[in-house]
C-alpha positions as CSV (number, residue, x, y, z in Angstrom):
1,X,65.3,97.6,114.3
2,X,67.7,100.9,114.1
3,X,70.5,98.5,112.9
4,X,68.3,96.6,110.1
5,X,67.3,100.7,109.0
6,X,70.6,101.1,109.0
7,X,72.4,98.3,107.7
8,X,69.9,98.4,104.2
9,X,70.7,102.0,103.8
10,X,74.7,100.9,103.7
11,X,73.5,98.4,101.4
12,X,71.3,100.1,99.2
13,X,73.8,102.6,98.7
14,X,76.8,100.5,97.9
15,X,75.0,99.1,95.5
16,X,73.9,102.1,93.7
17,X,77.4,102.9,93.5
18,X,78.8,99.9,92.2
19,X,75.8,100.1,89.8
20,X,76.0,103.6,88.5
21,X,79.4,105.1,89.4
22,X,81.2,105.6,86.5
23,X,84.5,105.0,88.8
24,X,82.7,101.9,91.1
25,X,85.9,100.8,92.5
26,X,87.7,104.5,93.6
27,X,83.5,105.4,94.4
28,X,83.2,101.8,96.3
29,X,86.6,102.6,98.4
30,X,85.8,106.0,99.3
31,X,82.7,105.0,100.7
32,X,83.5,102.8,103.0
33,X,86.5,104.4,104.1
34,X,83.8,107.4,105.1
35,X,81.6,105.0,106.8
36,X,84.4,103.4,108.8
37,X,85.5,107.4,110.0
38,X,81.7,108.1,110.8
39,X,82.1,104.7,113.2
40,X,80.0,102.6,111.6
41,X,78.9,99.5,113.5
42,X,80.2,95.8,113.4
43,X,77.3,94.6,111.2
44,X,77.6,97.3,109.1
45,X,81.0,96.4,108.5
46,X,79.8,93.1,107.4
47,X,77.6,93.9,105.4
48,X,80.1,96.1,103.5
49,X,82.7,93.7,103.7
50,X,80.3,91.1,102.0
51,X,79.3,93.5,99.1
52,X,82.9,94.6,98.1
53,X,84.8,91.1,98.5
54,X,84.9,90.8,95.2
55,X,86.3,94.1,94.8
56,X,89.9,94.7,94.5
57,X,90.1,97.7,97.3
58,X,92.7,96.4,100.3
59,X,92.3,100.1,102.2
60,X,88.8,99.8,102.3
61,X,89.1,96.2,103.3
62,X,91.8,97.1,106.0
63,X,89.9,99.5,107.6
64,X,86.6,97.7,107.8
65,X,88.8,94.9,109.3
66,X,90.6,96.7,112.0
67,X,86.7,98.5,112.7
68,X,85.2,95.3,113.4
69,X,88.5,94.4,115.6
70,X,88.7,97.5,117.5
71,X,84.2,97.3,117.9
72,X,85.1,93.4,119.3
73,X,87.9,94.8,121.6
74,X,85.4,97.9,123.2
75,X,83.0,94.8,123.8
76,X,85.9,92.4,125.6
77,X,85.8,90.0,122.6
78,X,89.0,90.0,122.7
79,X,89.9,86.6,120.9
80,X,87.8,87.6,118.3
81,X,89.2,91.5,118.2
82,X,92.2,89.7,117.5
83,X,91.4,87.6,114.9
84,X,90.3,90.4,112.6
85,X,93.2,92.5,113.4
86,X,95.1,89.7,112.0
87,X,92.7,89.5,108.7
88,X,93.8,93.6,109.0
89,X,96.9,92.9,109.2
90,X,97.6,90.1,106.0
91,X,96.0,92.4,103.7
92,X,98.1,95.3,105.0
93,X,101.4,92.7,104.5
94,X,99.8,91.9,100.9
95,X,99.3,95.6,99.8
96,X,102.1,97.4,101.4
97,X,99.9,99.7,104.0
98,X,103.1,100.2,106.2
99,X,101.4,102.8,108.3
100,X,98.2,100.9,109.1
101,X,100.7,98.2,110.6
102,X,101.5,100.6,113.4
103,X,97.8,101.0,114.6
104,X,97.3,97.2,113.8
105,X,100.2,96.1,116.6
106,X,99.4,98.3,119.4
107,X,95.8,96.5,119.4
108,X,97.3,93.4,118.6
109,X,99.1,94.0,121.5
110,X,96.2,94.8,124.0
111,X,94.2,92.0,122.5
112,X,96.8,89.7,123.7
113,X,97.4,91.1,127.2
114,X,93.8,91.1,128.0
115,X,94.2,87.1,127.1
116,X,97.4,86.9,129.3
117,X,99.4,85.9,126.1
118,X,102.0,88.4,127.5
119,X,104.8,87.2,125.2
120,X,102.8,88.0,122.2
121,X,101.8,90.7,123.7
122,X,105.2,92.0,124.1
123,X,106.1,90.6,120.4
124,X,103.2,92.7,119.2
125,X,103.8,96.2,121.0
126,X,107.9,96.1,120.3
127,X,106.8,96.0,116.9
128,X,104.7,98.5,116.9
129,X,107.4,100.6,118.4
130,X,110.0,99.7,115.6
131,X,107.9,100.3,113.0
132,X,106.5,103.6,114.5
133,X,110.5,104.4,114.6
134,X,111.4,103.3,110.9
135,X,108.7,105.6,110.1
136,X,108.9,108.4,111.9
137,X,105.1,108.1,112.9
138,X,104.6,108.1,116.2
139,X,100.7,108.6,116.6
140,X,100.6,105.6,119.3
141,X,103.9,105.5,120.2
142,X,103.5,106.7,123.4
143,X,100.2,104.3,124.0
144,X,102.6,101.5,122.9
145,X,104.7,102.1,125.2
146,X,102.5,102.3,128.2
147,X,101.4,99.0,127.2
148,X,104.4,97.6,126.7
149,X,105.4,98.7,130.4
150,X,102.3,96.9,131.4
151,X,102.8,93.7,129.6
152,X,106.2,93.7,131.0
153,X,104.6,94.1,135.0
154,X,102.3,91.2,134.0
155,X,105.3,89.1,134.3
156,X,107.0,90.5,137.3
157,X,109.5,92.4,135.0
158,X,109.7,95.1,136.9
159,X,112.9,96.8,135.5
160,X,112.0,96.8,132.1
161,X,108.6,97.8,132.9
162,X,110.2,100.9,134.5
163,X,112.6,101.5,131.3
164,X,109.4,101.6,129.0
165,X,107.8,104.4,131.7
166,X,110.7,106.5,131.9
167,X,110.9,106.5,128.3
168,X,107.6,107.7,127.8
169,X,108.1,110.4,130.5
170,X,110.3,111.6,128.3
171,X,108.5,111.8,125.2
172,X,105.2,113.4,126.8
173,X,103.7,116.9,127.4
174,X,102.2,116.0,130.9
175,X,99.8,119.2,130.6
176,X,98.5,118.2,127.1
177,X,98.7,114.0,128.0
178,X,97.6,114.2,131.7
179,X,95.8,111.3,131.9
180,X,98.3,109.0,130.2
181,X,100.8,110.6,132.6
182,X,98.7,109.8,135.8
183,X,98.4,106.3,134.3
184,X,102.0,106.2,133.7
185,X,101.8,107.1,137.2
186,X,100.1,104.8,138.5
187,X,101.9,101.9,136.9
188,X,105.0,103.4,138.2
189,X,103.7,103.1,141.5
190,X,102.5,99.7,141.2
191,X,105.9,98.7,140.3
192,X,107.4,99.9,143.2
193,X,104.9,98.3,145.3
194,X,105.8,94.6,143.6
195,X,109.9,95.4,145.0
196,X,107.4,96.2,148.3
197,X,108.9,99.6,148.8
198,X,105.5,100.8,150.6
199,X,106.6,104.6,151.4
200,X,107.9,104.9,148.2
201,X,104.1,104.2,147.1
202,X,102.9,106.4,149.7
203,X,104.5,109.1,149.0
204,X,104.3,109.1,145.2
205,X,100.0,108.7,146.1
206,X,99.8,111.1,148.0
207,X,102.1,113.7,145.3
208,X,99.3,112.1,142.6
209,X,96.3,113.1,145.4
210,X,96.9,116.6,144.9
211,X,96.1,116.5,141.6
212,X,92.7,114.8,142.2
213,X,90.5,117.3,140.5
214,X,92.9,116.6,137.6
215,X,92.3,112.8,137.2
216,X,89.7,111.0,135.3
217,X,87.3,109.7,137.9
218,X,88.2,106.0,136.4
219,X,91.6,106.8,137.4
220,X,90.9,108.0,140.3
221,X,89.0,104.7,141.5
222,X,91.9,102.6,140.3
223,X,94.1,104.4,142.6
224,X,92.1,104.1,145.4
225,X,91.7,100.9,144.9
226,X,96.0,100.6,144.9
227,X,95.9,102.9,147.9
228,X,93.9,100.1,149.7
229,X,95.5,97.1,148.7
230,X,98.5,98.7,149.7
231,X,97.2,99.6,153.8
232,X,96.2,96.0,153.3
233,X,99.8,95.2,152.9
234,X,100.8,97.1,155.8
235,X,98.1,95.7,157.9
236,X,96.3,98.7,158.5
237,X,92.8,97.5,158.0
238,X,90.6,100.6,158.7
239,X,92.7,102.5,156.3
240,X,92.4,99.9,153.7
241,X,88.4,99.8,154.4
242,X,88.0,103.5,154.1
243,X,89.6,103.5,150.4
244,X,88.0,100.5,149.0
245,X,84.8,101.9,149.9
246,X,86.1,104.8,148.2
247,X,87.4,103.0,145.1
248,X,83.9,100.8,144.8
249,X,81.9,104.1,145.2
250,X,83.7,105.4,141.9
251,X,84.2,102.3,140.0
252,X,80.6,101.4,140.3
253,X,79.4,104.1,138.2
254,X,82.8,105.5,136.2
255,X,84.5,102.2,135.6
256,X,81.9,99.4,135.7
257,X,84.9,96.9,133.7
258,X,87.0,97.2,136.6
259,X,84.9,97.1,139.8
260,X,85.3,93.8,140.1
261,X,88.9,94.3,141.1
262,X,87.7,96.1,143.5
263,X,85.5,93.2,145.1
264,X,87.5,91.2,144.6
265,X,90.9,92.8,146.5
266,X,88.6,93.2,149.4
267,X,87.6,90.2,150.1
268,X,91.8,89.5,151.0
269,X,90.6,92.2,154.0
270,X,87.8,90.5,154.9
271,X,89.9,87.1,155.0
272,X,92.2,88.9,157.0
273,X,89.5,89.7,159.2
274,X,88.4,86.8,159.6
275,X,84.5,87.5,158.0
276,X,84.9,84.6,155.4
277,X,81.0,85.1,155.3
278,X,81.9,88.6,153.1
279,X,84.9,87.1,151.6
280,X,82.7,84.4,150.1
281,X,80.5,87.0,148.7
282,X,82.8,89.6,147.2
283,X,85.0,86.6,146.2
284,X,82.1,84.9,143.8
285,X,80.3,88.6,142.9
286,X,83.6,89.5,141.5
287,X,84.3,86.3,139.5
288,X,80.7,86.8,138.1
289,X,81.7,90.6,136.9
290,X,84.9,88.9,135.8
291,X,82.9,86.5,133.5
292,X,81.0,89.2,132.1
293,X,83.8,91.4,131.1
294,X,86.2,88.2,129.5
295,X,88.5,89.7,132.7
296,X,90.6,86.7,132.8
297,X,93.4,87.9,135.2
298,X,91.0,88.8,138.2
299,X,89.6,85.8,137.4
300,X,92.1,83.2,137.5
301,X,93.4,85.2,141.1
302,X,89.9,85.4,143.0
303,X,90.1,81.3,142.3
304,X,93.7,81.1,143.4
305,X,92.1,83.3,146.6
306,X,89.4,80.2,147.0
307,X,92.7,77.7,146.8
308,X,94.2,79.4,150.2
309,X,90.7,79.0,151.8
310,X,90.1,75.6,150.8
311,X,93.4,74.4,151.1
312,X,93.3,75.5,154.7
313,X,89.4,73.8,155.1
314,X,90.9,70.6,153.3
315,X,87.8,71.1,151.3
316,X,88.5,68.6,148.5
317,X,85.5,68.6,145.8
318,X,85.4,73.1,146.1
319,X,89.4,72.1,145.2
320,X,89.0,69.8,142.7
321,X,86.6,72.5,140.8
322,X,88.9,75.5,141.4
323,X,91.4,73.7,139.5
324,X,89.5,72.1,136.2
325,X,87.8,75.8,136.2
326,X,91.7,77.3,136.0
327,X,92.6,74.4,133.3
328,X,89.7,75.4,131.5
329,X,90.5,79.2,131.1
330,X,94.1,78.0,130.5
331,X,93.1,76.0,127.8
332,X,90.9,78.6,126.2
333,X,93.6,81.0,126.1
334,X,97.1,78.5,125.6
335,X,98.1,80.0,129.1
336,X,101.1,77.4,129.5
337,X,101.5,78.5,133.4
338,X,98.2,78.2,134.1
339,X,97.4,74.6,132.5
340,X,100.5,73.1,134.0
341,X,99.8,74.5,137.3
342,X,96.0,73.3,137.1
343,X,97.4,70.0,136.1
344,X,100.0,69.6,138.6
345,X,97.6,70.6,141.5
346,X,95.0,67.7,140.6
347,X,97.9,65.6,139.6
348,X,98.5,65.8,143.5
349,X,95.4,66.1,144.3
350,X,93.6,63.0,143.1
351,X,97.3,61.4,144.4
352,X,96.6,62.1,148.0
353,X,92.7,61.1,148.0
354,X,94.1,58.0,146.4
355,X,92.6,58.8,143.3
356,X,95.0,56.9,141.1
357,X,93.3,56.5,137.8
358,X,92.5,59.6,137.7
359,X,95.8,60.9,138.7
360,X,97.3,59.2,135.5
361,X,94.8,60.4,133.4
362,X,95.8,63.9,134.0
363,X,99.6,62.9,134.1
364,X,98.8,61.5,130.5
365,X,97.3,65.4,130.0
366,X,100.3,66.8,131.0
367,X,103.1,64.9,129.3
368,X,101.2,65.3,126.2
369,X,101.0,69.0,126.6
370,X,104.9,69.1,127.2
371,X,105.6,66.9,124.4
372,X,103.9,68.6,122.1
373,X,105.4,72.3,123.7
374,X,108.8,70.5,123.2
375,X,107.9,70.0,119.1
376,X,106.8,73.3,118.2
């Protein structure tokens, strides 16, 4: 009911403005421009966006656009986050709003990691950087570089992921950008724990520790979480227990989005212990949370977790789901990897239960989707 209230008052205002103003265009623009800074809400944006199309005002335009993206993106709608950045970004192309580029890339940029498009990704966030350079604006910079270094990780490229943090080292005050320096930090770490150089990650944790009463408690959860993962690793189990409990303690309340990272890295310690009845659990809890959020990574590896479990059981039919569960997130999101992989796996699946029909049919799926990669 607050949002209808709302809403009508946008609307009845607009109007009377477009009726009255003696300068309804500059009056129209400057309106919405102040609504967009006082956050107005998506629906509001609509509704503006619905009264003014007509209207030849591209800022105003642009910045209800890029509202409504970055309202999708706070709500993990991030296909659709991305799809009005790009409305954002054609009438920035169309009107010469250099500037508002900048912003518009960075978010293009995280839309597209949070779908696993990391290439685009990557595309997106270099060209933020360039234009930030050209400019001599560097607002974001910094963000878009952190980004950048974690699009590059995304796809085990570790060394450039390390250029783009040691760039921004550089370019930061750590005292008046702490957090982005602890999360610089932490993806610093993480990189040095993917070339498995575990005391180099304990050491550089336990320098970050000392800062604790420094760090964001969401931080602080993710790095417990790390911390555990990485006693995992080194098959020190109670270690490893004590900091997940830690990490699920503070990413319950501080960092609900995330949690299910949580849940879902311990359940590799309770596999390793041998309780698959609490693996089973944390495994399926945290693909639920991972539903809920649009957290496609987590939830492409819990399944890949299942694979190990089943393949081990034989358990053909809990197989045979894991995999048309990853086609179908692949598909949603053209995750090329992904599908093939999915495709392959029942491929040989339905081969070896004899399957044969419908072994071809999804040999059929995947030479079409190679012929038609080969095209583009």
């Amino acid at each position: 009911m607050v949002i209808i209230l709302e809403n009508s008052y946008h609307t009845h205002k607009l109007k009377e403005i477009l009726v009255t103003s003696k300068h309804p265009r500059e009056d129209a623009e400057n309106y919405c421009v102040q609504a967009v800074d006082k956050g107005a809400a998506f629906e509001e944006c609509m509704e503006l966006l619905l009264l003014i199309e007509d209207i030849n005002i591209p800022y105003a335009q642009y910045k209800l656009y890029k509202r409504m993206g970055d309202s999708l993106l706070l709500s993990q709608k991030f296909e659709e986050a991305y799809i009005n950045y790009m409305i954002a970004l054609d009438i920035s192309n169309d009107n010469n709003l250099k500037k508002e580029k900048i912003f518009l890339y960075n978010n293009m940029g995280i839309a597209k990691l949070k779908i696993l498009q990391y290439d685009e990704a990557i595309y997106y966030l270099n060209s933020c950087l360039i234009l930030s350079n050209n400019m001599k604006f560097y607002q974001v910079y910094n963000k878009a570089l952190y980004n950048l270094a974690l699009a590059y990780i995304s796809i085990f490229k570790v060394e450039d992921s390390l250029v783009a943090i040691n760039k921004c080292y550089k370019r930061i005050d750590k005292n008046i950008e702490k957090q982005l320096y602890i999360k610089l930090k932490i993806l610093e770490i993480n990189c040095y724990d993917y070339k498995n150089q575990l005391e180099k990650c304990a050491e550089n944790y336990s320098l970050l520790l000392k800062e604790e009463e420094d760090i964001e408690k969401a931080l602080l959860g993710n790095i417990y979480n790390n911390i555990a993962g990485m006693h995992l690793k080194k098959k020190d189990y109670e270690e490893s227990s004590v900091y997940f409990k830690k990490a699920y303690e503070i990413r319950s309340i501080y960092d609900k989005e995330f949690v299910s990272h949580t849940i879902i890295d311990e359940s590799k310690l309770y596999y390793e212990l041998g309780n698959l009845e609490c693996f089973y659990n944390n495994i399926f809890h945290g693909i639920e949370l991972c539903k809920k959020h649009n957290d496609y990574e987590y939830w492409i590896l819990a399944l890949m977790e299942l694979e190990k479990v089943y393949k081990k059981d034989n358990n053909v039919e809990n197989l045979r789901d894991i995999y048309k569960e990853i086609l179908g997130i692949a598909e949603k999101n053209k995750l090329r990897k992904e599908l093939m992989y999915a495709l392959n796996s029942l491929i040989r699946l339905e081969i070896k239960e004899k399957n044969f029909q419908e072994a071809y049919k999804y040999n059929e799926r995947l030479n079409k989707y190679i012929e038609n990669i080969v095209n583009i």
